[in-house]
C-alpha positions as CSV (number, residue, x, y, z in Angstrom):
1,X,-121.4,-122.3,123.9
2,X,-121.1,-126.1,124.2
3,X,-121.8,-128.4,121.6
4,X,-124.0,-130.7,124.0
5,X,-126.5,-127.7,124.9
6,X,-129.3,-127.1,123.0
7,X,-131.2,-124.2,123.1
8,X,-134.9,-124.5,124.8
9,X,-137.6,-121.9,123.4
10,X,-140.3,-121.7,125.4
11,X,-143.7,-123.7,124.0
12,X,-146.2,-120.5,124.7
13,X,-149.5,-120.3,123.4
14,X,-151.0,-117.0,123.0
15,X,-154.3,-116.7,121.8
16,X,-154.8,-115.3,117.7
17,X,-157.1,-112.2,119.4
18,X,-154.1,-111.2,121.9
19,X,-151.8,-110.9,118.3
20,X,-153.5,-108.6,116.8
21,X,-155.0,-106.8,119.8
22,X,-152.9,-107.6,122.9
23,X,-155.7,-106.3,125.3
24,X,-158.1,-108.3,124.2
25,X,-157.7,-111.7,125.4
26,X,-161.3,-113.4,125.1
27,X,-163.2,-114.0,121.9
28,X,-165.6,-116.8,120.9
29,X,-164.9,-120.5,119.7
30,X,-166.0,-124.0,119.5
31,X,-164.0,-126.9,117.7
32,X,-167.5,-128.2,116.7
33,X,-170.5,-125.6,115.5
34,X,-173.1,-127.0,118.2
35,X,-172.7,-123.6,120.1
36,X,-170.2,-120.8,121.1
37,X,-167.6,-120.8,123.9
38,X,-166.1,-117.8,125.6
39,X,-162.4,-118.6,125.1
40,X,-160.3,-117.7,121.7
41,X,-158.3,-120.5,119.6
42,X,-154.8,-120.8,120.6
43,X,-151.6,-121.0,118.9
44,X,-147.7,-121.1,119.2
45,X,-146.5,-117.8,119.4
46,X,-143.7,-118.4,117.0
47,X,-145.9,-119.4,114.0
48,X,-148.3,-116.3,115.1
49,X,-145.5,-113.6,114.8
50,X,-143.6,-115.0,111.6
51,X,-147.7,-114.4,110.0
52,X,-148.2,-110.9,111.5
53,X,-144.4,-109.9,110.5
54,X,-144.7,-111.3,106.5
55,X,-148.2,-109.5,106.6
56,X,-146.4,-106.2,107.2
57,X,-143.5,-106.9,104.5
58,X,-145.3,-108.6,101.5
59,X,-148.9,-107.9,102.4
60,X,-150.8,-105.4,99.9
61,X,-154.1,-103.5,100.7
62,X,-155.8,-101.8,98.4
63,X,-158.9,-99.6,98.5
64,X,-161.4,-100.5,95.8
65,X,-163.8,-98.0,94.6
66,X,-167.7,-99.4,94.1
67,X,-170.4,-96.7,93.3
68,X,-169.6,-93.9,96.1
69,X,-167.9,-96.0,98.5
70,X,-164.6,-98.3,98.6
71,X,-163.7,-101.5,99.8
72,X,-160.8,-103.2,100.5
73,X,-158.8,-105.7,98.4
74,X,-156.1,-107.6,100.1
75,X,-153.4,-109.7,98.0
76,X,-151.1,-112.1,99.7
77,X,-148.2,-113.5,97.1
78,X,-147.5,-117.2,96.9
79,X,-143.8,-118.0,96.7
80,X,-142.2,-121.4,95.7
81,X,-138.6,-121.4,94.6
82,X,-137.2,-117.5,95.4
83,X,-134.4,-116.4,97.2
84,X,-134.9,-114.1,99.6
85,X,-132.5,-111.2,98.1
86,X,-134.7,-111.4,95.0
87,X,-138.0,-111.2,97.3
88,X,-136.8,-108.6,99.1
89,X,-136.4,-106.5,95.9
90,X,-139.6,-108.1,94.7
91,X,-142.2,-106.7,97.1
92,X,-141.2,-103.4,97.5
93,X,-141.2,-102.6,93.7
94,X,-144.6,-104.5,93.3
95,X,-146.0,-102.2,96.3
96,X,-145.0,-99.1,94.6
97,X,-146.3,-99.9,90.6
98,X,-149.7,-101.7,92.6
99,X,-152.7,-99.5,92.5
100,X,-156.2,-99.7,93.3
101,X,-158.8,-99.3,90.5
102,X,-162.3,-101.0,89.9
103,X,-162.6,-105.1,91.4
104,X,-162.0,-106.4,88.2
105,X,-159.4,-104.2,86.6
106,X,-157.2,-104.7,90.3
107,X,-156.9,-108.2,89.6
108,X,-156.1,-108.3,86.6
109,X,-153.5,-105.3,86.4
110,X,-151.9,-106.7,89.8
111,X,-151.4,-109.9,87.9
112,X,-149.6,-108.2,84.9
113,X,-147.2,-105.9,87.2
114,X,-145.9,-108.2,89.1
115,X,-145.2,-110.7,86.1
116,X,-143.2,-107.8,84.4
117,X,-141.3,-107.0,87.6
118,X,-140.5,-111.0,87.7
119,X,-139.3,-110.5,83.8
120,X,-136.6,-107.5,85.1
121,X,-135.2,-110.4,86.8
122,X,-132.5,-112.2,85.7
123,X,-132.2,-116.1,86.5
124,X,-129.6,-118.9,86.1
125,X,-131.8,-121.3,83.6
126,X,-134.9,-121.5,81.8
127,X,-137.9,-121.6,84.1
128,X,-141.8,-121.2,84.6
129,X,-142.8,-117.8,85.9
130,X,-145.2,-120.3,88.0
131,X,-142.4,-122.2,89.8
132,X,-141.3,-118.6,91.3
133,X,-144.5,-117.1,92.6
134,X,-147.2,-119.2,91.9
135,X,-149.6,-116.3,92.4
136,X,-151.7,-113.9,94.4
137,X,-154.4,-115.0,97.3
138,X,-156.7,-112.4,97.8
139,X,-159.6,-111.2,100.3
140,X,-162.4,-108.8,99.2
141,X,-163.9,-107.2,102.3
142,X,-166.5,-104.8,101.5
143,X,-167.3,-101.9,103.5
144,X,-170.2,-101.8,106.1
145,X,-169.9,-98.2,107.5
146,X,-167.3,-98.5,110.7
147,X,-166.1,-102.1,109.5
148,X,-165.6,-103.9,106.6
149,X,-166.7,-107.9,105.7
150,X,-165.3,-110.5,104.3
151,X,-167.5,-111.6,101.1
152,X,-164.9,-113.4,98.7
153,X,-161.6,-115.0,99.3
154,X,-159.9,-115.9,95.8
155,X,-156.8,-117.1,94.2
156,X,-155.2,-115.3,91.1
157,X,-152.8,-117.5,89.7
158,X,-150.0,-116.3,87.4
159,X,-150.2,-117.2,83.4
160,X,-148.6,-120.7,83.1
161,X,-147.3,-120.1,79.5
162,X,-144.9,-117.5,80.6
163,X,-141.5,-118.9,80.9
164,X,-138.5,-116.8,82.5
165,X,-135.4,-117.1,80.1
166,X,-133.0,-114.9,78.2
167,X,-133.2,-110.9,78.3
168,X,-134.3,-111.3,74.5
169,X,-137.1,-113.7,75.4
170,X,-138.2,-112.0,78.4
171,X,-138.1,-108.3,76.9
172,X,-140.3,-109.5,73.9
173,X,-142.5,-110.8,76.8
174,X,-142.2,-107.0,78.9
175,X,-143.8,-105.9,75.4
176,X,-146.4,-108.0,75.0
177,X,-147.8,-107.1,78.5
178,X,-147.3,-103.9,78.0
179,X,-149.7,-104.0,75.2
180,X,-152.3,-105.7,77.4
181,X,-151.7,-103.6,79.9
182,X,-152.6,-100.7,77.6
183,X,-155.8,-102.2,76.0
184,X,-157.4,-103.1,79.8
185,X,-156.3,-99.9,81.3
186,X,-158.2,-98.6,78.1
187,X,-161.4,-100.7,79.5
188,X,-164.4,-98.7,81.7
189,X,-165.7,-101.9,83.7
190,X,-168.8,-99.5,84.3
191,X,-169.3,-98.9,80.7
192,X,-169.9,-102.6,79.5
193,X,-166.7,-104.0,79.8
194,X,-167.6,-106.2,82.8
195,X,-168.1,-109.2,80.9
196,X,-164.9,-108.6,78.7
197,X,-162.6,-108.3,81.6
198,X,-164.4,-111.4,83.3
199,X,-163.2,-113.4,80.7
200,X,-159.8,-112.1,80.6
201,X,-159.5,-112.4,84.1
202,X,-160.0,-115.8,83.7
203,X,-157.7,-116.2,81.1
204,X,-154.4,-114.3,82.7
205,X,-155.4,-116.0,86.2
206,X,-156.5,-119.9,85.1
207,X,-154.0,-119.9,81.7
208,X,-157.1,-121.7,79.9
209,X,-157.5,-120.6,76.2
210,X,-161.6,-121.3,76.3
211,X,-161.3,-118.1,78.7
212,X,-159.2,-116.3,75.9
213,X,-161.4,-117.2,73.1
214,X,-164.7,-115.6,74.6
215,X,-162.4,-112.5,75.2
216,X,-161.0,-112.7,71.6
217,X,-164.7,-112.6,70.3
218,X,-166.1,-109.9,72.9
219,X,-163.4,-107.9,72.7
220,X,-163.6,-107.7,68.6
221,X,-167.3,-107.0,68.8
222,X,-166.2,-104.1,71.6
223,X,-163.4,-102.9,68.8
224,X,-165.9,-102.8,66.3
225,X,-168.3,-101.0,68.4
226,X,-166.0,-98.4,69.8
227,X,-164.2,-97.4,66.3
228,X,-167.9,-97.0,64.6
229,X,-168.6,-94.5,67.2
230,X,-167.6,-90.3,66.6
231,X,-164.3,-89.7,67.7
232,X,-164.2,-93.6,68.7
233,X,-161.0,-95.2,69.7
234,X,-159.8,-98.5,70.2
235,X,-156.4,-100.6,70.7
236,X,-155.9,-103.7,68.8
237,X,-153.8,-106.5,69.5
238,X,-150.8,-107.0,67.1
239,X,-150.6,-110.5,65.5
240,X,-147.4,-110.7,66.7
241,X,-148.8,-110.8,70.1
242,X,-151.6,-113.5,69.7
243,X,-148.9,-115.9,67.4
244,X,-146.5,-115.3,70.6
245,X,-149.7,-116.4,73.4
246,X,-151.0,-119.1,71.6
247,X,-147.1,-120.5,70.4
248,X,-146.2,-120.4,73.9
249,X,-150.1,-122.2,75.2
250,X,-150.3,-124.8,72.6
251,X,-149.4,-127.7,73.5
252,X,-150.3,-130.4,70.7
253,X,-149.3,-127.8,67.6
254,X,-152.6,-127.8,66.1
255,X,-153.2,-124.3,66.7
256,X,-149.9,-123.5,64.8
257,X,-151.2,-125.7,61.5
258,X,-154.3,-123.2,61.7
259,X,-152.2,-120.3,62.2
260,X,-149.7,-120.9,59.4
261,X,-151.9,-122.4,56.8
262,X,-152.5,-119.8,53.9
263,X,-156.0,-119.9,53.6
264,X,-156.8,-119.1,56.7
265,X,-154.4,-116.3,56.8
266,X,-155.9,-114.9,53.4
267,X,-159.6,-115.3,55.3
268,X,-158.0,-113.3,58.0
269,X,-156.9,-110.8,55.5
270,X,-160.0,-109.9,54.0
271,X,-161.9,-109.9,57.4
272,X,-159.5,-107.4,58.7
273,X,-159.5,-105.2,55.0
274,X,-163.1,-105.7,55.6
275,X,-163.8,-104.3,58.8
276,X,-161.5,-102.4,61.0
277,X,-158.6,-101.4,58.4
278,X,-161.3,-99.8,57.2
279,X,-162.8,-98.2,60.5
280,X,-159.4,-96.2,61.0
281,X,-159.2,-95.0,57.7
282,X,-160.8,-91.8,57.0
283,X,-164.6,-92.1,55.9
284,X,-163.4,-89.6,52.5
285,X,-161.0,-92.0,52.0
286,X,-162.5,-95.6,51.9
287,X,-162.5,-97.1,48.9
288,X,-165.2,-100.0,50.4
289,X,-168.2,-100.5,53.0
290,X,-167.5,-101.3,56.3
291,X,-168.9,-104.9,57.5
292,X,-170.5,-103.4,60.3
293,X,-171.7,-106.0,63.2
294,X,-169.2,-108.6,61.3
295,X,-167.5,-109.9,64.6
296,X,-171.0,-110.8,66.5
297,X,-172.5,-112.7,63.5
298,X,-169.1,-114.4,63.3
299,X,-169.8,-115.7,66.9
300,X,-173.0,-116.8,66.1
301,X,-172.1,-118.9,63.1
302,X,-168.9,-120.3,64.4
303,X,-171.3,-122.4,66.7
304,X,-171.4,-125.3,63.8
305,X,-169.4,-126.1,60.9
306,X,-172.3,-125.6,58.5
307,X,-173.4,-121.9,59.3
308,X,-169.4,-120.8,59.2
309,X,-168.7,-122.0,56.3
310,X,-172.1,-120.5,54.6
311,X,-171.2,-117.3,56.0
312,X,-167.0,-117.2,55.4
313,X,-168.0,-118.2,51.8
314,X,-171.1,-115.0,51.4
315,X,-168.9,-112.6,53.2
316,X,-165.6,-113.8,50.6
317,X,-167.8,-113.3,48.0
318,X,-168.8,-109.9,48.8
319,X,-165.6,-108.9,49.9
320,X,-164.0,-110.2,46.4
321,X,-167.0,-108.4,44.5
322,X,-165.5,-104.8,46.4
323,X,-162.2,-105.3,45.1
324,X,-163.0,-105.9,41.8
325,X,-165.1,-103.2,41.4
326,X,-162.7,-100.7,42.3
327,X,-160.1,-102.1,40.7
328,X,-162.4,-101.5,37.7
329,X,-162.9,-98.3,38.5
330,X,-159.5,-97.4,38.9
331,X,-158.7,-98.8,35.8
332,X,-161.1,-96.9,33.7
333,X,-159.6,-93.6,35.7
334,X,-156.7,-94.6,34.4
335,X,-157.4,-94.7,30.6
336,X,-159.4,-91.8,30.7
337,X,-156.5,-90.1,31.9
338,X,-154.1,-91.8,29.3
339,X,-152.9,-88.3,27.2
340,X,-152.4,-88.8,23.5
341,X,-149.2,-87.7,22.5
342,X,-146.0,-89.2,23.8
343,X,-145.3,-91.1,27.1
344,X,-143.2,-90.1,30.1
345,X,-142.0,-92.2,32.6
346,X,-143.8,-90.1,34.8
347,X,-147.1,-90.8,32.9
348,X,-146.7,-94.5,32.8
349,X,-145.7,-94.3,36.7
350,X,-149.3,-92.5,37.1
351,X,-151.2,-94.6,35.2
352,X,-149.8,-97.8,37.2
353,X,-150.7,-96.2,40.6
354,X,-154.2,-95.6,38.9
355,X,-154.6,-99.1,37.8
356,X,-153.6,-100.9,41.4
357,X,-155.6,-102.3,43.7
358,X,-155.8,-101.4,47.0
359,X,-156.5,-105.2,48.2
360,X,-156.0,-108.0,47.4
361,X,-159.0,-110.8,46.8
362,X,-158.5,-113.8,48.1
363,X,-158.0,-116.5,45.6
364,X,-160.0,-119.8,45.0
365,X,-157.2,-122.2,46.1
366,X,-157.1,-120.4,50.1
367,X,-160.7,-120.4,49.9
368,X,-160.2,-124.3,49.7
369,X,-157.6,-124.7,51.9
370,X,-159.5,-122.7,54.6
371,X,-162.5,-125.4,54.4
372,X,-159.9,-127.9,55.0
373,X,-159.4,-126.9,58.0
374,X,-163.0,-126.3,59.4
375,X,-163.4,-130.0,58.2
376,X,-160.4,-130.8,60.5
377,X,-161.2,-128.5,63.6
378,X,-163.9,-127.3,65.7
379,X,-165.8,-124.6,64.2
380,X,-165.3,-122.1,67.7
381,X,-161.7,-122.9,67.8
382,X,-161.9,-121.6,63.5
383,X,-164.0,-118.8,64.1
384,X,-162.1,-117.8,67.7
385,X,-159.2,-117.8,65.5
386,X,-160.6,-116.1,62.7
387,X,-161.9,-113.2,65.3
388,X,-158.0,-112.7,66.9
389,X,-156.6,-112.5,63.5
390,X,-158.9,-110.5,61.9
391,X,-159.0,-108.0,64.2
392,X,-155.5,-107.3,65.6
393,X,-153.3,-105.2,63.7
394,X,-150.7,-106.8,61.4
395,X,-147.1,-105.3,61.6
396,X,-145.8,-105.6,58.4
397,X,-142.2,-107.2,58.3
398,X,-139.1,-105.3,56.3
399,X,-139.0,-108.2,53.4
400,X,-143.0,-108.5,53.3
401,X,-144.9,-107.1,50.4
């Protein structure tokens, strides 16, 4: 072909009706809405078939069930910087892991797949997930009998504090959604987790840590109240998660001075050996009460500075009280159990094990340091951070006592 001739496509308009339903070539329009005209808006037939042939490649539908019916959810992926090799492999795994579920839960779980399958994925340097795929449009229709309407078209954006970097980094970031994954699968939005999953939503979607504090405190009250119940069961987040989120979302490294500083994590300590350490132990074997209804009265208080501190310093109080008193016990045990003629090793061992603690109190010096920091910080952000410390589970390291 010569250099000189360039090749002419045709500028044909076909109307967006025809597209979809080539028979049909009339529908109803107006450029302003002062009435209705019998004619269908027109576009380039070019633009019209590259839209209808991504909607059958990267377009997801999924049936949403709502009472006894289901509507339809439709999820539309936002690409910035991708190859097409990688998108190619992209969709089709997403399409196979995506499933439908209840109108919160779809978001949600749809949001954490196709981050992990974006993890799998190997890159050249150190990048936002965000600056990949941005995130997911979506269009709830809901069913009408025959046809289904349109009542909500939304954006679900992917978490901005995920960045894409080494297969260490990016595993450790495959386990931590896992472990969400696990605790909202574990969620019956028509059981009274509507609110709960609202607010994570929010979170996982919008990246904004107000979002993730309201979950942190809903979801230790749900904790609380599940594990209370007979035969009640509930996942908790590791610590290891929450100090990897909240690393990777702070930006001014406050968060890390409240997160590091041993009062606070002494505070945590006792709220945790207060409350659900001792909800999955066996009731024959608790040495303590359980604080029942600890994690709603902390979101009350934590409203001002005055009514958290008042009730960190009672509950501290109490809670160092408890473990004195069996330690007191346990020491008595242990002398009454002393024998009178010579010692063993094996008696001396015995009467150790009688005389420990099970707990530790925590001590006047991290009480103070604690109070430091609620003069320093926000009571909410204090007592938001109290609440996803003291109830997640802490994974004891190889060298920690």
């Amino acid at each position: 072909m010569p250099k000189d001739k360039n090749i002419n496509i045709p500028n044909r308009q076909v109307t967006n009706t025809q597209i979809i339903a080539p028979h049909q070539g009339k529908g109803l329009n107006k450029s302003k809405a002062n009435g209705i005209n019998a004619t269908n808006e027109k576009n380039n037939w070019i633009s019209n078939s590259m839209k209808i042939s991504g909607a059958f490649s990267d377009m997801i539908c999924h049936f949403v069930k709502v009472g006894e019916n289901y509507d339809l959810k439709v999820l539309v992926p936002e690409y910035k910087e991708i190859d097409f090799g990688f998108k190619s492999q992209l969709m089709p795994k997403f399409k196979r892991i995506s499933k439908g579920n209840t109108p919160i839960k779809i978001d949600v779980l749809n949001i954490l797949e196709l981050v992990e399958i974006i993890l799998d994925h190997s890159f050249p340097k150190r990048r936002q997930i965000t600056s990949i795929v941005a995130g997911l449009c979506s269009v709830y229709q809901k069913s009408l009998g025959r046809n289904n309407g349109v009542i909500n078209i939304n954006y679900l954006g992917l978490p901005k504090f995920v960045n894409i970097g080494s297969k260490e980094e990016n595993k450790e970031w495959k386990e931590i959604f896992d472990q969400q994954k696990q605790i909202i699968q574990s969620l019956k939005e028509n059981r009274g987790a509507t609110e709960g999953l609202k607010y994570y939503r929010d979170f996982i979607s919008s990246s904004n840590l107000k979002a993730f504090y309201k979950f942190i405190f809903w979801y230790a009250s749900y904790v609380s109240s599940e594990l209370s119940k007979q035969n009640g069961y509930a996942i908790l987040f590791t610590t290891d998660f929450i100090n990897k989120i909240l690393s990777n979302m702070d930006i001014t490294g406050s968060l890390n001075e409240i997160i590091t500083n041993k009062g606070f994590q002494s505070v945590a300590y006792a709220i945790r050996g207060g409350t659900v350490a001792l909800q999955y132990t066996p009731k024959e074997n608790r040495c303590y009460e359980v604080h029942y209804g600890f994690a709603q009265k902390l979101s009350i208080k934590s409203k001002s500075k005055e009514n958290l501190a008042e009730f960190i310093a009672s509950y501290i109080a109490s809670y160092n009280a408890e473990t004195a008193r069996d330690y007191e016990k346990k020491s008595v045990k242990g002398a009454i159990s002393k024998p009178t003629g010579d010692h063993s090793d094996g008696n001396k061992t015995e009467m150790k094990s009688a005389n420990k603690a099970t707990r530790k109190p925590v001590k006047v010096e991290e009480l103070t340091e604690f109070f430091k920091l609620l003069d320093k910080y926000p009571s909410s952000l204090i007592g938001a951070m109290l609440a996803a410390y003291g109830f997640a589970r802490h994974e004891k390291k190889k060298d920690e006592e």
